[in-house]
N, C-alpha and C positions, 0 to 999 in steps of 0.2 A: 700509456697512450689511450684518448678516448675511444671508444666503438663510435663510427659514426651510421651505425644500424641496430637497433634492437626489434626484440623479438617480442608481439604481443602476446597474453595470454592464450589459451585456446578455449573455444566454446565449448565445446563438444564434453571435454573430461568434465564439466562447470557443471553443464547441467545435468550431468549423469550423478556424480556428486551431492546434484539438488532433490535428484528424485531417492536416491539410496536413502538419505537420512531424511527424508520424509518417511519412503517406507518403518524404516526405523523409529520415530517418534509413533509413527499409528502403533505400532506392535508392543510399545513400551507398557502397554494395561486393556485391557478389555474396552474402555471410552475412553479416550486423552483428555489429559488435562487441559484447561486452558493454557498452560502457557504452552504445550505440545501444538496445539489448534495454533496459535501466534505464531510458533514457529515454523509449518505444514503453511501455513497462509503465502510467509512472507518468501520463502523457497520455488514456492510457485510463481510468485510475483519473478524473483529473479530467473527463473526458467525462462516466462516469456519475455521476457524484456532482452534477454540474448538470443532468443528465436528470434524475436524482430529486428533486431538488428544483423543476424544472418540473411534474415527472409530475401531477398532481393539473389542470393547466391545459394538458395536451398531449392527442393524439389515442391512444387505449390501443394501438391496430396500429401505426403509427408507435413509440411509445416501448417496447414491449413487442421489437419487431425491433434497434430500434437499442442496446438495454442487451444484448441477447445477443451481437447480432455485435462491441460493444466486451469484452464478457465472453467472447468467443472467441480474441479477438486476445491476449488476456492469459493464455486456457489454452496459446493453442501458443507463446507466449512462455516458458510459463514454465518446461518443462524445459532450454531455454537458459539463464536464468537462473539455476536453483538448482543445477545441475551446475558450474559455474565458483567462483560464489559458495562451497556448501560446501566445494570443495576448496580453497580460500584460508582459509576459516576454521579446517578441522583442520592444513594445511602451518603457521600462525600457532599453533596447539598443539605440533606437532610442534617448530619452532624452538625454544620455550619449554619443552619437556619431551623433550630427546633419550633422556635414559637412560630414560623413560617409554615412550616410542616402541619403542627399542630391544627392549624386551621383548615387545612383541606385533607383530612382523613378521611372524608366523607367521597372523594373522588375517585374513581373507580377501575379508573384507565395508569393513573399514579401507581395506586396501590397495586397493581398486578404488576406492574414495573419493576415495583420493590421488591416481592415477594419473589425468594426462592422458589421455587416449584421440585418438590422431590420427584425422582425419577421413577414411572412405574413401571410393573416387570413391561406390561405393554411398549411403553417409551425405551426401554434397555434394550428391547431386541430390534427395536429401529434403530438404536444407534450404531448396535452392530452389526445390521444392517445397511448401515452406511460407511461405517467403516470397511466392509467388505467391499461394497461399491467402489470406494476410493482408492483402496488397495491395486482393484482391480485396473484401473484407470492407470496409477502410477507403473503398473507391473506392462501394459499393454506400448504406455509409452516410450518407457526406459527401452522396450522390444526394438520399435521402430528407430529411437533415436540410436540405438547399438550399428543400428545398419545405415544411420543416414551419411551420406561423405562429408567430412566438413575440413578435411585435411585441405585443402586448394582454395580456402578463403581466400578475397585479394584484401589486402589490410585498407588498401586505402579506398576502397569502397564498402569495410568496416566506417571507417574514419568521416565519409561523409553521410552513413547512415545516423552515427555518433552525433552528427553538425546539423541533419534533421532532427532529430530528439530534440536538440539543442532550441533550435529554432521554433519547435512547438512551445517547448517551455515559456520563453521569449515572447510571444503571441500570445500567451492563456495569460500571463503575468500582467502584460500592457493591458489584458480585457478585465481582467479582476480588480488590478489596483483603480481602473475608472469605473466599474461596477460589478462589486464584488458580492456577486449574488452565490448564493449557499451552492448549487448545479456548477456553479464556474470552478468555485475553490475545488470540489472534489476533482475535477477535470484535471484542474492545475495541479492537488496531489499527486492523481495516478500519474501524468505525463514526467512528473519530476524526479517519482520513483523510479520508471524506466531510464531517465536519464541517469539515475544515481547507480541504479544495477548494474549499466551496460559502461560506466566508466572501469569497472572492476577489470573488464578484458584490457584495458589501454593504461590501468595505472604503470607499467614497464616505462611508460616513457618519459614520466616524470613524480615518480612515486610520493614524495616528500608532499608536493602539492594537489596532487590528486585526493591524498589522504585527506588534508586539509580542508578539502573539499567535501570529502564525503563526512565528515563530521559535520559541516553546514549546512549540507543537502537532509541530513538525516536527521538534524534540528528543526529543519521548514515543515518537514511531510511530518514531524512527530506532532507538532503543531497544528499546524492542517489537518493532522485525522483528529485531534480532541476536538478542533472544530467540528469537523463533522459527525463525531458522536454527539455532541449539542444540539445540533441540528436533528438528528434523529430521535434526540428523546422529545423535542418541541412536537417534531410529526407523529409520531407515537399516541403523545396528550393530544392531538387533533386540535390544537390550539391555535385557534383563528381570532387574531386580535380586532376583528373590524365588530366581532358580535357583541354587544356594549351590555349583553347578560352573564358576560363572563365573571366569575366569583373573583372581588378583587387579589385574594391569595395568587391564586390560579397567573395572576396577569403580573404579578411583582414578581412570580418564580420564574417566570419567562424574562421578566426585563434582566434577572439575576445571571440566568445562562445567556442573554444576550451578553451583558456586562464579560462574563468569561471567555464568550468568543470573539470579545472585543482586545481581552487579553492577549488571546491568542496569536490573532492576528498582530498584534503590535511586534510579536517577535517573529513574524515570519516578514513582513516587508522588509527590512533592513536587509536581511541575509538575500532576499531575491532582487533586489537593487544592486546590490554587491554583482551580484554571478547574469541574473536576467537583464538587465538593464538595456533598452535598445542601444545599437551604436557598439557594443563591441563583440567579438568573435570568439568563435570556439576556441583557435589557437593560443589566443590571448587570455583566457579563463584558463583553459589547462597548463598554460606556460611551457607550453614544448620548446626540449631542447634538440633536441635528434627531429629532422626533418626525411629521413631518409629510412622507411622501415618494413 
């Protein structure tokens, strides 16, 4: 006989979860690794993207504190991460475009892009440093959120927090696909991530599909951020194509990573057509069977 009631995930043990192996990842070596840093990033991402979704039934000073200090941990995170990152993305140009490269050695903004930077004892004790910082932050949080009540959620004002996300997504999609300006797509990633994080509490109600989904959602944003690492290596080079003294090397490297964000982009519309598309609904995207929860 069907259950015609199930039970949604809970918040609460999620994000304590998220903060624990965070802490864990910082403690694994003196500086983490990047892929440590990727994974302390994306933890946090999911932390608040189920805070906001509680938000409307939490205490405002509680969740107002705790989306900053997970939104802290992901700013001092993040010149770790985009410093590594983009140098693998231009070395990956460079590979593929030697006799390209070859011609603008002479650039100076490029070359420090490339260039590892070894770490000095000066720079080591900032980063532990920062590590300490961060620690701190997660250990302060995980405090408050131990005592926040989240036992008395109502599901179905979960569920239409869920159908705003939803609806954001929906809104940044329609404004991108008619002008898909570099500010808008990141927009559209962050909002798509929360959507993808905060399905995680509600897979119970139709698991098979939801999953399905989160493999496409997390095809879109993986897409969407090499976009915007692209974008960040063009801003980087200060490369402004109206200035007609630009070195023409310099102006083919850029049409090059335009060309790859052009890639990019080609496999994320489909998939948000599919799921964003105006005219259909949350219920209908998720495919709920159980009405009743």
């Amino acid at each position: 006989m069907e259950l015609d009631y199930v039970r949604l995930r809970e918040i609460k043990p999620a994000i304590t979860a998220y903060l624990r192996e965070s802490q864990i990842l910082l403690k694994q070596s003196e500086v983490p690794d990047e892929r440590a840093i990727h994974d302390i990033r994306v933890l946090m991402k999911k932390g608040r993207a189920l805070l906001k979704l509680a938000s409307p039934q939490l205490e405002t000073g509680y969740y107002d504190r705790d989306i900053a200090s997970m939104k802290d941990v992901g700013q001092l995170t993040r010149n770790w991460r985009e410093t590594s990152v983009l140098r693998k993305l231009l070395k990956e140009f460079k590979k593929e475009n030697p006799e390209l490269f070859d011609r603008i050695t002479d650039n100076l903004k490029l070359n420090d892009l490339l260039e590892k930077k070894e770490v000095t004892t000066d720079g080591l004790i900032e980063l532990k440093n920062t590590g300490e910082q961060i620690n701190t932050l997660l250990m302060k949080t995980g405090y408050r959120i131990r005592f926040q009540s989240m036992n008395t959620l109502n599901p179905q004002t979960l569920i239409k927090e869920l159908d705003l996300a939803y609806r954001k997504v929906v809104h940044l999609y329609v404004s991108c696909r008619n002008n898909p300006k570099a500010a808008s797509l990141h927009k559209l990633r962050k909002r798509t991530k929360d959507f993808l994080y905060q399905l995680y509490i509600f897979k119970p109600l139709n698991p098979s599909k939801i999953k399905s989904l989160e493999k496409k959602l997390e095809n879109m944003t993986q897409n969407l951020g090499k976009y915007n690492d692209l974008t960040q290596i063009i801003e980087l080079l200060e490369y402004n194509y109206k200035i007609e003294t630009n070195p023409s090397a310099i102006d083919e490297l850029v049409i090059k990573i335009r060309d790859s964000q052009d890639k990019y982009l080609t496999r994320v519309w489909p998939i948000a057509y599919q799921i964003f598309c105006p005219g259909q609904n949350l219920v209908n995207v998720l495919g709920f069977k159980l009405l009743v929860i």
